[in-house]
C-alpha positions in Angstrom: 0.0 0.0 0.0 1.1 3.6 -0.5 2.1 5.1 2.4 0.6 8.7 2.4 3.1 10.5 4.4 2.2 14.3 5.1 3.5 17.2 3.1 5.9 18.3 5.6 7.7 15.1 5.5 7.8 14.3 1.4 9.4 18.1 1.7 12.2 16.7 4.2 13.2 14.1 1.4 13.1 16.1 -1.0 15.9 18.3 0.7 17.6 15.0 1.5 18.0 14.1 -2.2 19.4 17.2 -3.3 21.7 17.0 -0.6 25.1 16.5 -2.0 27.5 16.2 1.6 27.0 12.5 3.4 26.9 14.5 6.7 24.0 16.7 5.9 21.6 14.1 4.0 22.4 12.1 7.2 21.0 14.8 8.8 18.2 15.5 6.7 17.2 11.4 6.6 16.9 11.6 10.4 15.0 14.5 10.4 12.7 12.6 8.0 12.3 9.2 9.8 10.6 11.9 13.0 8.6 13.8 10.3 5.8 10.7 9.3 3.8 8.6 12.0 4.2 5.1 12.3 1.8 2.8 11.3 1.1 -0.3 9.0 1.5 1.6 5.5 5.1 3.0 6.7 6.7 -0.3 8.2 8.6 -1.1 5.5 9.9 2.7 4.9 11.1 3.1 8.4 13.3 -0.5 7.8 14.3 1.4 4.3 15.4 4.6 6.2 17.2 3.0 9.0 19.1 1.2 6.8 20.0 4.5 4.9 20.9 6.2 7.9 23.0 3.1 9.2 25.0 2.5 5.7 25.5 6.9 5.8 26.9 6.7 9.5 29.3 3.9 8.5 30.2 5.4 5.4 31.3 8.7 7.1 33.1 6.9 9.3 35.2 4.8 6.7 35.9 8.1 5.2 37.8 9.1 8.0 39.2 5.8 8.6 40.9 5.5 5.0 42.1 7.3 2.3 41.9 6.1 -1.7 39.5 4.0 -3.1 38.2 1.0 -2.2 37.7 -1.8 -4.8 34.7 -3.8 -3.6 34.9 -7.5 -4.9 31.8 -8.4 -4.1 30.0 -6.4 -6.7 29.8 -8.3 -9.5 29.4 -7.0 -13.1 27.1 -8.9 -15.2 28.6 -11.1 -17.3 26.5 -13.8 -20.2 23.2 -12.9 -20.7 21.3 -13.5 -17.2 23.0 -12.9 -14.0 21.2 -14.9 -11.2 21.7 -15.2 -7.5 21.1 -18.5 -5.1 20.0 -17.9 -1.8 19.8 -20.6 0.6 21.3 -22.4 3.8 25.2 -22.5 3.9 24.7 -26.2 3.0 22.5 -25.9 0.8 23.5 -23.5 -1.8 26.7 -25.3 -2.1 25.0 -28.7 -2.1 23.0 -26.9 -5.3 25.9 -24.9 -6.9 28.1 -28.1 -7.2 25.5 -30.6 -8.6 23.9 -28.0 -10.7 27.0 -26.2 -11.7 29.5 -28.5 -11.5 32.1 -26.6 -9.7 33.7 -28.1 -6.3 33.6 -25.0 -3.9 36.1 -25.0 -0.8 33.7 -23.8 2.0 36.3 -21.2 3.1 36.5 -19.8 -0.4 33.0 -18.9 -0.1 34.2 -16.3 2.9 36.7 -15.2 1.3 35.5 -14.2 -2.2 32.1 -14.7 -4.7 31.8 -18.1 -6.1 30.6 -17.5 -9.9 29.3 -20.2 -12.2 28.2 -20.5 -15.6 24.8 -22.4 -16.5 24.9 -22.7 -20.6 21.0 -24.0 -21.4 20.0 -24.0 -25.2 22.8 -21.3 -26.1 21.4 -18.8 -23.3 24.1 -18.1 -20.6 23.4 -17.7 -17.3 26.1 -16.3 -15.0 25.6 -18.3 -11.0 26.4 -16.4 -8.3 26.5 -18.1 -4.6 24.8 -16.0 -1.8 23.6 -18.1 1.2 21.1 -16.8 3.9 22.1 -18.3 7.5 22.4 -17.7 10.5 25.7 -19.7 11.3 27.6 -17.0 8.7 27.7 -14.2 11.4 26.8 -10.4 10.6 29.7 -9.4 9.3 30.0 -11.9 6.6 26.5 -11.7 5.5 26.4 -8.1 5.2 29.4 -9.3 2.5 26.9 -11.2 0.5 23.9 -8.6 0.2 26.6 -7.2 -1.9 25.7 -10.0 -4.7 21.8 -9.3 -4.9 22.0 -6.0 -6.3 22.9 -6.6 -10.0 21.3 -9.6 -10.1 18.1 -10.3 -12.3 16.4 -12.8 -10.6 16.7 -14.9 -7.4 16.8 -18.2 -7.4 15.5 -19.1 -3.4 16.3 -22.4 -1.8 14.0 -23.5 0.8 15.6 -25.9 3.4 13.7 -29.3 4.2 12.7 -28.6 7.5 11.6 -25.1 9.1 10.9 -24.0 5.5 8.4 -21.0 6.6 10.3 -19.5 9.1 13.6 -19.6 7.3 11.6 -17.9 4.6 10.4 -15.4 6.5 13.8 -14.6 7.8 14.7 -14.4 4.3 12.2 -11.7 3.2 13.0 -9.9 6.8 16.8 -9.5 5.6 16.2 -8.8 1.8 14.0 -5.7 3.0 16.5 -4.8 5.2 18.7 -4.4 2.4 15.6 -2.2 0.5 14.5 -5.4 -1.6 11.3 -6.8 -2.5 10.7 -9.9 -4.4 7.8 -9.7 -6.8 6.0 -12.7 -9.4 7.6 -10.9 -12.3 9.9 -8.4 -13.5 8.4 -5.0 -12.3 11.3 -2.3 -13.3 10.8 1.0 -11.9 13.8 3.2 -12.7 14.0 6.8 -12.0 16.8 9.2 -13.2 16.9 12.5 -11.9 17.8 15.3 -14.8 18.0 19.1 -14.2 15.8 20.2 -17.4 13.5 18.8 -19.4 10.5 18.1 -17.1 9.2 14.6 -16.9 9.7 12.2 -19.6 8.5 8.5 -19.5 9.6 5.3 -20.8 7.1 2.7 -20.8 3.4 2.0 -20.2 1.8 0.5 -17.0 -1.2 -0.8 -17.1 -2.4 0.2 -13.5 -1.5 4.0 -13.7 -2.1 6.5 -16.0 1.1 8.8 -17.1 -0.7 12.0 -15.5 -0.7 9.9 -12.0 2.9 9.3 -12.0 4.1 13.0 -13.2 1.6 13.8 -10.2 2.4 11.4 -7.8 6.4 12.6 -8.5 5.5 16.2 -8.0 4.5 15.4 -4.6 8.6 14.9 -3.6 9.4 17.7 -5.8 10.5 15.2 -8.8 10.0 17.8 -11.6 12.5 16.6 -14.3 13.7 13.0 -14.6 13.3 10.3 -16.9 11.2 7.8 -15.3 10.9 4.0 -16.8 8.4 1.8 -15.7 6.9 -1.5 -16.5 3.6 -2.8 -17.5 3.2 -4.4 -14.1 4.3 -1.0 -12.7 1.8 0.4 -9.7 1.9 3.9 -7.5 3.4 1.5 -4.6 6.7 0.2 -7.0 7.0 4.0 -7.9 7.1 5.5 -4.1 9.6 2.2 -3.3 12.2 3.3 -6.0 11.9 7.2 -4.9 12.7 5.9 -1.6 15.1 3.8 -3.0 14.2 0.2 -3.0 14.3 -2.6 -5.4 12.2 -4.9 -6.7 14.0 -8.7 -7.8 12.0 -11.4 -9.1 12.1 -14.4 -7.7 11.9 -18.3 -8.5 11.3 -20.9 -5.0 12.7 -24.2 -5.2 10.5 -26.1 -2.9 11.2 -29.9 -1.9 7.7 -31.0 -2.2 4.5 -30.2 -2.7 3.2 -29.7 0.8 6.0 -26.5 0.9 4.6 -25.4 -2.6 1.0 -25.1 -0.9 2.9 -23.0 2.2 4.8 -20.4 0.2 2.0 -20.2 -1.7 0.1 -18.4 1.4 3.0 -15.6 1.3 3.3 -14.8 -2.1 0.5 -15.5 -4.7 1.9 -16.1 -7.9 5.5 -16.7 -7.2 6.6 -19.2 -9.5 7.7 -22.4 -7.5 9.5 -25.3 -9.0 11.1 -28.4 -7.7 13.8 -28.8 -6.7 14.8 -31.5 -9.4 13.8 -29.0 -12.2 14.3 -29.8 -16.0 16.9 -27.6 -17.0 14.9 -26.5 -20.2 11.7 -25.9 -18.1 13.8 -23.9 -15.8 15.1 -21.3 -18.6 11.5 -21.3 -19.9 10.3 -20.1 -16.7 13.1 -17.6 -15.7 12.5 -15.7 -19.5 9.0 -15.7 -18.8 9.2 -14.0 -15.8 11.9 -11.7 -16.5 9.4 -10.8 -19.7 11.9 -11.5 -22.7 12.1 -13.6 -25.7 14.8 -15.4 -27.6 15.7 -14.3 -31.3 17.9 -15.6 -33.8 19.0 -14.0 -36.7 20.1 -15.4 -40.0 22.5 -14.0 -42.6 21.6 -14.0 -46.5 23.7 -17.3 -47.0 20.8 -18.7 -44.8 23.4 -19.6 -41.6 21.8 -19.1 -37.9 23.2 -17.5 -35.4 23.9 -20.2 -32.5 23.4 -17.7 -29.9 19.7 -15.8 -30.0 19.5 -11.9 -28.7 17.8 -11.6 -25.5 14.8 -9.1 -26.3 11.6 -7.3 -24.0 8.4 -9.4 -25.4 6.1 -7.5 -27.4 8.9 -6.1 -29.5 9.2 -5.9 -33.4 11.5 -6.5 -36.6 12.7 -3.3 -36.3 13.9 -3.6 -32.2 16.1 -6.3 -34.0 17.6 -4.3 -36.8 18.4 -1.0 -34.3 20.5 -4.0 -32.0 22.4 -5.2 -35.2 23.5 -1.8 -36.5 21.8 1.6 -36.7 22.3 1.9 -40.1 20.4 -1.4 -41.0 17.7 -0.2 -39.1 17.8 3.2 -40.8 17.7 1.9 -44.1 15.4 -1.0 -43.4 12.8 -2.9 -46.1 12.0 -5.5 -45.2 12.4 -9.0 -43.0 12.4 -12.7 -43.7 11.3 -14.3 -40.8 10.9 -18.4 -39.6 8.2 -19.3 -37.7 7.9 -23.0 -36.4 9.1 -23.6 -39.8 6.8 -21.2 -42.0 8.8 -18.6 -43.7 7.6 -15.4 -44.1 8.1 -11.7 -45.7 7.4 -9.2 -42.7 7.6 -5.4 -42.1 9.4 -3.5 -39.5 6.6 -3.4 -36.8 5.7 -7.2 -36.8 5.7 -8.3 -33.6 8.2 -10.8 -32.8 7.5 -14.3 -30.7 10.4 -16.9 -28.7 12.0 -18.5 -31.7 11.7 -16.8 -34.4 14.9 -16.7 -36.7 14.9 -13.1 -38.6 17.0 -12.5 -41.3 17.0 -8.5 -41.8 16.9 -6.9 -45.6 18.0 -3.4 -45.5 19.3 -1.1 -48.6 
């Protein structure tokens, strides 16, 4: 739910986003967090703002600690074409990473640096990245790993065999803490702050209008930015991001069906699987969720391309043509295009399905 703060505070954060010195947007956040009352709407902002005001106050205090800068390794870039995190038990992850992956991982290695994988499934890559959940790992060493779920684009969520629900909710409890929220499906929400040009929106949601959101934005004083949203998009996902949350999707790999029916009280709509998944039924689910399709182009001697481009469902030929080169797509005519074996001659704004091989005719 939206949380309706008053004026006086959604003024306070305002200030506190323009601020440019740690020290006074540490100030400003505090002054914030006393500036709304507390209630059911705002429990999960005043976890958000803590955790602000607790990664500002060690930050200043690191500064005066070191000098330099400070490579953190447990960032990872994206690498292949889908970066996704495993979150689990100590035990468990490893247990997963090694029979999935096929990588023997020395459990003080994990400590000491990420454990990456690669997962190749029909030409799509996916890049594995370890990141248990347990209690055993101490505070220190966990705060380590919420270093891996930022860049991520999905979660992969192991639930243990016994005390499933409570481990879960644990799970949830720590993911806010770190200003994430796991959602059914991809639900981007992106907004980037310019100093002209009013609002400008990328996207369409099918919940709110684009008047609501240039309103809603004006209430914290968001007057020019360039705001991208997605079709699942709702007023709630767009006060999370100004406040600066996230929102990851999520697949559950549940051990039987009786912890299928559980989860299934938390989060309607999550996508479970089993644990023993079909690797093919697992990529099918993660590209469905994440709300992209698999294209392969062909050249004009008719060879494929073994790797497809990873595009946003819904788009057309001509998406395809801008990824290849500009120029193609600026000089475009027309497309051949396979479809579950049926060839056909197709202009620039047919709309593209998973499979389809597209060869690209351009002047």
């Amino acid at each position: 739910m939206v949380t309706n703060l008053p004026a006086k505070a959604k003024a306070i954060w305002a200030k506190a986003m323009m601020a440019k010195e740690p020290e006074e947007k540490l100030e400003l956040l505090k002054q914030f967090y006393s500036s709304f009352p507390k209630h059911k709407a705002t429990e999960r902002l005043e976890v958000q703002i803590k955790r602000q005001i607790k990664k500002l106050e060690e930050e200043i205090e690191n500064k005066k600690k070191k000098h330099g800068k400070v490579i953190n390794i447990w960032s990872v870039k994206k690498e292949g074409d889908i970066q996704v995190t495993i979150l689990g038990t100590f035990y468990d992850t490893l247990e997963f990473f090694e029979k999935v992956i096929g990588l023997k991982v020395d459990q003080f290695d994990v400590y000491t640096r990420p454990q990456i994988g690669t997962l190749k499934i029909d030409s799509i890559l996916l890049q594995i990245l370890l990141c248990p959940f347990d209690k055993s790992i101490g505070e220190e060493k966990q705060k380590k790993f919420s270093n891996l779920l930022y860049n991520a684009d999905l979660f992969l969520i192991i639930l243990p065999k016994t005390n499933y629900a409570s481990y879960f909710n644990e799970l949830i409890s720590w993911l806010e803490q770190n200003n994430i929220i796991i959602n059914a499906r991809k639900k981007e929400v992106k907004i980037e702050r310019t100093t002209e040009g009013g609002i400008r929106i990328v996207g369409k949601s099918k919940f709110i209008t684009e008047e609501e959101i240039k309103n809603f934005l004006r209430e914290y004083n968001i007057v020019n930015g360039i705001i991208k949203v997605s079709i699942e998009t709702t007023l709630e996902d767009l006060e999370t991001a100004i406040f600066g949350q996230v929102s990851k999707p999520a697949i559950i790999l549940c051990n039987n069906i009786e912890q299928e029916k559980e989860i299934k009280k938390y989060y309607t709509g999550i996508c479970n699987l089993n644990i023993f998944f079909e690797k093919k039924e697992f990529l099918k689910k993660i590209l469905e969720i994440l709300g992209i399709i698999r294209i392969y182009t062909r050249r004009k001697d008719g060879i494929v391309a073994e790797r497809p481009l990873l595009i946003e469902k819904g788009k057309a030929v001509i998406d395809v043509a801008k990824i290849i080169h500009k120029e193609m797509a600026k000089n475009f005519q027309y497309a051949k295009l396979n479809r579950n074996g049926e060839e056909l001659k197709v202009g620039r704004y047919f709309i593209l399905e998973d499979g389809d091989i597209v060869e690209i005719r351009s002047r």
